[in-house]
KEMAR-54383 format. One record per atom (N, C-alpha, C): residue number from 1; residue in one letter; chain; atom name; x, y, z. Coordinates in steps of 0.2 Angstrom, whole numbers, plus 5000, padded with zeros to 4 digits. Each point is the difference from the previous one (the first is absolute). Layout:
% KEMAR-54383
+-----+------+------+------+------+------+------+
: pos : code : unit : site :   xx :   yy :   zz :
+-----+------+------+------+------+------+------+
: NUM :    a :    A :   CA :    X :    Y :    Z :
...
+-----+------+------+------+------+------+------+
% end
This chain:
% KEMAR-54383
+-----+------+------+------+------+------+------+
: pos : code : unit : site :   xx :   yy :   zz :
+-----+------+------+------+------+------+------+
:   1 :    x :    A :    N : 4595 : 5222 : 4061 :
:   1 :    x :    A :   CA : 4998 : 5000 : 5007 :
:   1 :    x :    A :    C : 4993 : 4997 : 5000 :
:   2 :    x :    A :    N : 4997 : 5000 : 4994 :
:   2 :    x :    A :   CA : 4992 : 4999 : 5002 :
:   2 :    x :    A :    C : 4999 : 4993 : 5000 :
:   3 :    x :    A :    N : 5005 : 4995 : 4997 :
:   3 :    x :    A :   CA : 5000 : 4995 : 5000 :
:   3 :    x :    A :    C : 5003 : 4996 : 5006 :
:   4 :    x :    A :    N : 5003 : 5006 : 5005 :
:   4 :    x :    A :   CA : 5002 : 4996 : 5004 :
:   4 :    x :    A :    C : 4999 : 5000 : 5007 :
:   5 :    x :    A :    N : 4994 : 5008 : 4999 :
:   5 :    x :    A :   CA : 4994 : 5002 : 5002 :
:   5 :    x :    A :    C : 4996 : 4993 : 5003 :
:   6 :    x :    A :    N : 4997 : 5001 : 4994 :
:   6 :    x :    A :   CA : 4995 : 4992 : 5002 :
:   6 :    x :    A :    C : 5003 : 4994 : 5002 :
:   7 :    x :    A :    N : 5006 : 4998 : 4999 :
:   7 :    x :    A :   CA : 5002 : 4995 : 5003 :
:   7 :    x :    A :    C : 5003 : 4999 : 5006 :
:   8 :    x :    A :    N : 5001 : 5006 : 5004 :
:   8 :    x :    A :   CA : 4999 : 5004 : 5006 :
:   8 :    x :    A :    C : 4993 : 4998 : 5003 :
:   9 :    x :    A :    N : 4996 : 5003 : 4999 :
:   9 :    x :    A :   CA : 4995 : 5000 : 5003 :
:   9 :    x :    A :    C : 4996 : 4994 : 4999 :
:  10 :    x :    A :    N : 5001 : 4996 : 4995 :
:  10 :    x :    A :   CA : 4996 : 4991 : 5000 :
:  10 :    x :    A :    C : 5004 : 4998 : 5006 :
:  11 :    x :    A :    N : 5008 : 5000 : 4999 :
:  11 :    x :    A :   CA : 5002 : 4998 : 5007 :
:  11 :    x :    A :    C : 4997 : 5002 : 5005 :
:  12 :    x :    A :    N : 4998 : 5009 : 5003 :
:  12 :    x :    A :   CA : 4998 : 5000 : 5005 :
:  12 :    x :    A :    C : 4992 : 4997 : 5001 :
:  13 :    x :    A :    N : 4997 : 4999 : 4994 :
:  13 :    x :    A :   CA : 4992 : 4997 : 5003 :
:  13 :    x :    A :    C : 5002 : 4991 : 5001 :
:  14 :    x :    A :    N : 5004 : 4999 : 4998 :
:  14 :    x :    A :   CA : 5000 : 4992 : 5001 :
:  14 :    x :    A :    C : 5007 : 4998 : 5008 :
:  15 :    x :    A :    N : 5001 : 5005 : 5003 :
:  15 :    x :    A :   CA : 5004 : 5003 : 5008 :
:  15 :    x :    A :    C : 5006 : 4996 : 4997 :
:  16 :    x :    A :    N : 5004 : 5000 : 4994 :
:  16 :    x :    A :   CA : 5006 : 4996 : 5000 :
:  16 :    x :    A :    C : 5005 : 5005 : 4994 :
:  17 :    x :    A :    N : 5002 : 5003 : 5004 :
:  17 :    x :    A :   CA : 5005 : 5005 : 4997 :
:  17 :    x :    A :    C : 5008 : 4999 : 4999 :
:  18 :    x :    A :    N : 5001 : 5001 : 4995 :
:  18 :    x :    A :   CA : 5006 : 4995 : 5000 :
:  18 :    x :    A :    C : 5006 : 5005 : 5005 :
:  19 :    x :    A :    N : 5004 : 4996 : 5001 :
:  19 :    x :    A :   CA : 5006 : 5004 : 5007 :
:  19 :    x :    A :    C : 5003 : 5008 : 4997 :
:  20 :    x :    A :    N : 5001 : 4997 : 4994 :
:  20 :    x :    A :   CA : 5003 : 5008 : 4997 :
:  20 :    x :    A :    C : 4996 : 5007 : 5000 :
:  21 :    x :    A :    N : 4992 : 4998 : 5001 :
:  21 :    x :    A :   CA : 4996 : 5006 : 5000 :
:  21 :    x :    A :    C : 5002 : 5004 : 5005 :
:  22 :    x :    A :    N : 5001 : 4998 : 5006 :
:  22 :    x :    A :   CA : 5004 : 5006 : 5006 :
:  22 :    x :    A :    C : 4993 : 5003 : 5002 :
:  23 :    x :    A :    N : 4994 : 4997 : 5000 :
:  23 :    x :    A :   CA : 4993 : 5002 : 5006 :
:  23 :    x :    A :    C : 5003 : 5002 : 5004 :
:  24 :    x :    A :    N : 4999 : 5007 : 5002 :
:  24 :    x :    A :   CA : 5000 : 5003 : 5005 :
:  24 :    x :    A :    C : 4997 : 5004 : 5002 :
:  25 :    x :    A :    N : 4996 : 5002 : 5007 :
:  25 :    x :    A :   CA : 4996 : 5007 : 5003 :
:  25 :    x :    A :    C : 5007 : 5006 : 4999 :
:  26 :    x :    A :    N : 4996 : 5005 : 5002 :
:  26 :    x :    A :   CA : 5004 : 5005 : 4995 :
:  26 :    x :    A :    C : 5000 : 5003 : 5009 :
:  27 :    x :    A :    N : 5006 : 5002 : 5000 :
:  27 :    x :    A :   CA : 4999 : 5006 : 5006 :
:  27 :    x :    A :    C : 4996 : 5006 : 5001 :
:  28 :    x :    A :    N : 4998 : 4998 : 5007 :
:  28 :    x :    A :   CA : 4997 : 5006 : 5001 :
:  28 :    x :    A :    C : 4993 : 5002 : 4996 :
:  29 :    x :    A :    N : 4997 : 4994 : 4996 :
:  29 :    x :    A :   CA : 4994 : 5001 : 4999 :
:  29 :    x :    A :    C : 4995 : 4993 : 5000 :
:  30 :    x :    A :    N : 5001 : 4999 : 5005 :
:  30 :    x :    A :   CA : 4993 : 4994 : 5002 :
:  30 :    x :    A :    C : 4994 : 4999 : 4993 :
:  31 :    x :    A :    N : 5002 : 4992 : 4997 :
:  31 :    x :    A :   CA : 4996 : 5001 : 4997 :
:  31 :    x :    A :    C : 5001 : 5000 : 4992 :
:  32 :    x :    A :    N : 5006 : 5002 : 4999 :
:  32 :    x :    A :   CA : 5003 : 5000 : 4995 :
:  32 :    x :    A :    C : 5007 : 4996 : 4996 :
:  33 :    x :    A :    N : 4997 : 4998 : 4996 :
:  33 :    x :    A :   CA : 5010 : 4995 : 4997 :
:  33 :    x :    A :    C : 5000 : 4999 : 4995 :
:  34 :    x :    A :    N : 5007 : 4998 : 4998 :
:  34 :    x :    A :   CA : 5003 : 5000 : 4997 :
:  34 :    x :    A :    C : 5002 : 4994 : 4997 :
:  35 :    x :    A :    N : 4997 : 4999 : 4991 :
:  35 :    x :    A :   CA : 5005 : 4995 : 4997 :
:  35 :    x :    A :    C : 5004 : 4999 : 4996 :
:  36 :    x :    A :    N : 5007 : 4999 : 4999 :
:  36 :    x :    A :   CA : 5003 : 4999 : 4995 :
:  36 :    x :    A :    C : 4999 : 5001 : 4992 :
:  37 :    x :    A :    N : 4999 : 5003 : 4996 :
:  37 :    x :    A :   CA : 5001 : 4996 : 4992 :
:  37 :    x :    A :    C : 5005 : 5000 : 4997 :
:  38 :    x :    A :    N : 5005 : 5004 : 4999 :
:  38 :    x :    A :   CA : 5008 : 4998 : 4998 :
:  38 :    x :    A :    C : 5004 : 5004 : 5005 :
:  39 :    x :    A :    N : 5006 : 5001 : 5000 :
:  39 :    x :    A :   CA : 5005 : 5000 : 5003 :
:  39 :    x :    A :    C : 4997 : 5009 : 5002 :
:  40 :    x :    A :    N : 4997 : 5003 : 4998 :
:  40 :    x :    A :   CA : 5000 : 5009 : 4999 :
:  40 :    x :    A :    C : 4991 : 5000 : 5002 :
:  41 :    x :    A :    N : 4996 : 4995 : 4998 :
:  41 :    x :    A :   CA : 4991 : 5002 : 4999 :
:  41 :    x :    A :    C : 4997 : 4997 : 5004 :
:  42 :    x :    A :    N : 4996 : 5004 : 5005 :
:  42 :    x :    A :   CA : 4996 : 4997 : 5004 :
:  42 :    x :    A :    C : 4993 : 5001 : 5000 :
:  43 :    x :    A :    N : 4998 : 4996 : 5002 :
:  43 :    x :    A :   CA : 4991 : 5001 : 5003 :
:  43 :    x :    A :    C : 4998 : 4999 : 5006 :
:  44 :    x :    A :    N : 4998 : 5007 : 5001 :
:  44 :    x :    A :   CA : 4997 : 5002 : 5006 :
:  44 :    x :    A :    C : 4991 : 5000 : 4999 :
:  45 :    x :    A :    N : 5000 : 4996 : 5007 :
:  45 :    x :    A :   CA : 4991 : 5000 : 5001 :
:  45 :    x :    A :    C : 4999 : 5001 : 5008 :
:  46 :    x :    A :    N : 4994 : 5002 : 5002 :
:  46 :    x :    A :   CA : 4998 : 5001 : 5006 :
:  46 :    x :    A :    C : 4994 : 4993 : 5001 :
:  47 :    x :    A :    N : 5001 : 4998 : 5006 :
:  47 :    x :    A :   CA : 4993 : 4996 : 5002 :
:  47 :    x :    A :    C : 4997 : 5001 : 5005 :
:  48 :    x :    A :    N : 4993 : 5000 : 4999 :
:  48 :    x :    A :   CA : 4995 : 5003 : 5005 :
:  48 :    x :    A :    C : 4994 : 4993 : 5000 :
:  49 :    x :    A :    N : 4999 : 4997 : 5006 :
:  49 :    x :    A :   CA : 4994 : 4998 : 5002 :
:  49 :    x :    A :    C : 5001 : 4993 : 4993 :
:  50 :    x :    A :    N : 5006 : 4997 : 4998 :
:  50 :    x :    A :   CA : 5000 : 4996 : 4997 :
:  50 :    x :    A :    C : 4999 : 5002 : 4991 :
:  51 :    x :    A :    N : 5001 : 5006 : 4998 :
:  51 :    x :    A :   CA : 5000 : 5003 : 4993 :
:  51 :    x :    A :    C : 5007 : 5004 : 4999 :
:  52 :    x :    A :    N : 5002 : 4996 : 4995 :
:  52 :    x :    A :   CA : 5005 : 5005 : 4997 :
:  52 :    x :    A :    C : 4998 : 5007 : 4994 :
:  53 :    x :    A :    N : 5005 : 5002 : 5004 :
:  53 :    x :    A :   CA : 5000 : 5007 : 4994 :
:  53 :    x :    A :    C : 5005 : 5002 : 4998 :
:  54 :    x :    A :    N : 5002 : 5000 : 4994 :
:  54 :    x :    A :   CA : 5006 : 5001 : 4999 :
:  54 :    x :    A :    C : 5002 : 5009 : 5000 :
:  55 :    x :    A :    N : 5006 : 5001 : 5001 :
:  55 :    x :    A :   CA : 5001 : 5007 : 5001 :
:  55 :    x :    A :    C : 5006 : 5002 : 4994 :
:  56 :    x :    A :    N : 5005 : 4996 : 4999 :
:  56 :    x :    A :   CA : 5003 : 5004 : 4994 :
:  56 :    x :    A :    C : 5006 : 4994 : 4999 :
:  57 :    x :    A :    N : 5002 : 5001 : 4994 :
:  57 :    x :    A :   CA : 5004 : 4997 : 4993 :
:  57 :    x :    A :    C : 5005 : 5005 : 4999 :
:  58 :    x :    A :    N : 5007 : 4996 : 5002 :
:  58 :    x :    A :   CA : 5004 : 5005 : 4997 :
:  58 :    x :    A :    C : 5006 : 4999 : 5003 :
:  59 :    x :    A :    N : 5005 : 5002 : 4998 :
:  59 :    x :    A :   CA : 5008 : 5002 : 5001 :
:  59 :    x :    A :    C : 5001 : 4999 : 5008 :
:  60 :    x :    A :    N : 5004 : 4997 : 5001 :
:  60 :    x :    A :   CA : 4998 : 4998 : 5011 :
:  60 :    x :    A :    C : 5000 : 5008 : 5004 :
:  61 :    x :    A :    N : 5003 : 5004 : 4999 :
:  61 :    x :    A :   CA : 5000 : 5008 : 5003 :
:  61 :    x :    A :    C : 4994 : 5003 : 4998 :
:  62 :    x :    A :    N : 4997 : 4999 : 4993 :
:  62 :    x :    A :   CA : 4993 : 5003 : 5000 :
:  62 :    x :    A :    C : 4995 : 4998 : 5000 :
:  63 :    x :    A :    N : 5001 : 4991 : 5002 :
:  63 :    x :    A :   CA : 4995 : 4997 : 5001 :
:  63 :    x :    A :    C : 4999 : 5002 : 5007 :
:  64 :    x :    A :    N : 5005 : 4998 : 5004 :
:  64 :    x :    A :   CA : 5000 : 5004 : 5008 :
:  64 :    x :    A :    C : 4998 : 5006 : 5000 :
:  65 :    x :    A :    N : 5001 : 5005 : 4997 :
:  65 :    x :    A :   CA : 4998 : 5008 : 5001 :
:  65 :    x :    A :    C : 4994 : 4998 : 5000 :
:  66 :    x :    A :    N : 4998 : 4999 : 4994 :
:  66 :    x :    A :   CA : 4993 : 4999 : 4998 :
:  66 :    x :    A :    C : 4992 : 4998 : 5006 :
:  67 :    x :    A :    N : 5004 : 4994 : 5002 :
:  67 :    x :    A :   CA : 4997 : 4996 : 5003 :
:  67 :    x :    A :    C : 5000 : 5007 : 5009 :
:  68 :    x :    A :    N : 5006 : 5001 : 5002 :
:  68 :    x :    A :   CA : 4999 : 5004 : 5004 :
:  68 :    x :    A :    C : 4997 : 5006 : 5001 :
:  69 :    x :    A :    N : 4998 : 5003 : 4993 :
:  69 :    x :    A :   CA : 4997 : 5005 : 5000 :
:  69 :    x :    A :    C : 4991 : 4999 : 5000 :
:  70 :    x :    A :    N : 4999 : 4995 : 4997 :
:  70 :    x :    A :   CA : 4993 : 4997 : 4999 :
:  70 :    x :    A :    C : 4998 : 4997 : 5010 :
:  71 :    x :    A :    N : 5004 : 4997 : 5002 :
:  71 :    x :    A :   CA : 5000 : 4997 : 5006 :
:  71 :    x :    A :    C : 4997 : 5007 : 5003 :
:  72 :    x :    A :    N : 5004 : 5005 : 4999 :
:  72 :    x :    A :   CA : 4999 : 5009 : 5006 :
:  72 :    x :    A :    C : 4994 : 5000 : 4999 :
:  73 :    x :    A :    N : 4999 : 5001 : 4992 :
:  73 :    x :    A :   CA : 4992 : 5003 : 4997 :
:  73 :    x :    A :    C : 4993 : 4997 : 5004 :
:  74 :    x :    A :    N : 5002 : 4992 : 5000 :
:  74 :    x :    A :   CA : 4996 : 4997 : 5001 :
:  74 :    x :    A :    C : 4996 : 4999 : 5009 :
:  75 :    x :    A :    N : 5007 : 5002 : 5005 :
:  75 :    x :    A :   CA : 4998 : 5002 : 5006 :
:  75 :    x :    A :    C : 5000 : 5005 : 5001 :
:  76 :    x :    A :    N : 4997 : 5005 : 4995 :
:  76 :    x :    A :   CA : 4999 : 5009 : 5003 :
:  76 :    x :    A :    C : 4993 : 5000 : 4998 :
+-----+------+------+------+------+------+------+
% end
């Protein structure tokens, strides 16, 4: 996955993600999305003021928990 990490995110700095990655804002929490890496893994990052931050790597339900649980933290 770390190789496919980085080919992920070359696409997201160069804006041309290929169709399969399934970019998408995440419900329910402005600010955060979600990329593709295989059929099961995703990369979750949050953008603020034009900076990404990446929030978590993982299994698509854990990478979602993850990412929604870091999202709470972060607006309390």
């Amino acid at each position: 996955m770390r190789e496919e990490l980085g080919l992920a995110v070359d696409e997201l700095l160069k804006g041309k993600l290929s169709p399969g990655r399934n970019y998408e804002q995440l419900t329910n929490m402005p600010g955060v999305y979600s990329v593709r890496l295989s059929g099961s893994y995703r990369f979750v990052f949050g953008v603020t003021a034009d900076v990404a931050d990446p929030i978590a790597v993982g299994p698509h339900d854990q990478a979602y928990a993850d990412a929604l649980r870091r999202y709470r933290h972060r607006r309390n």
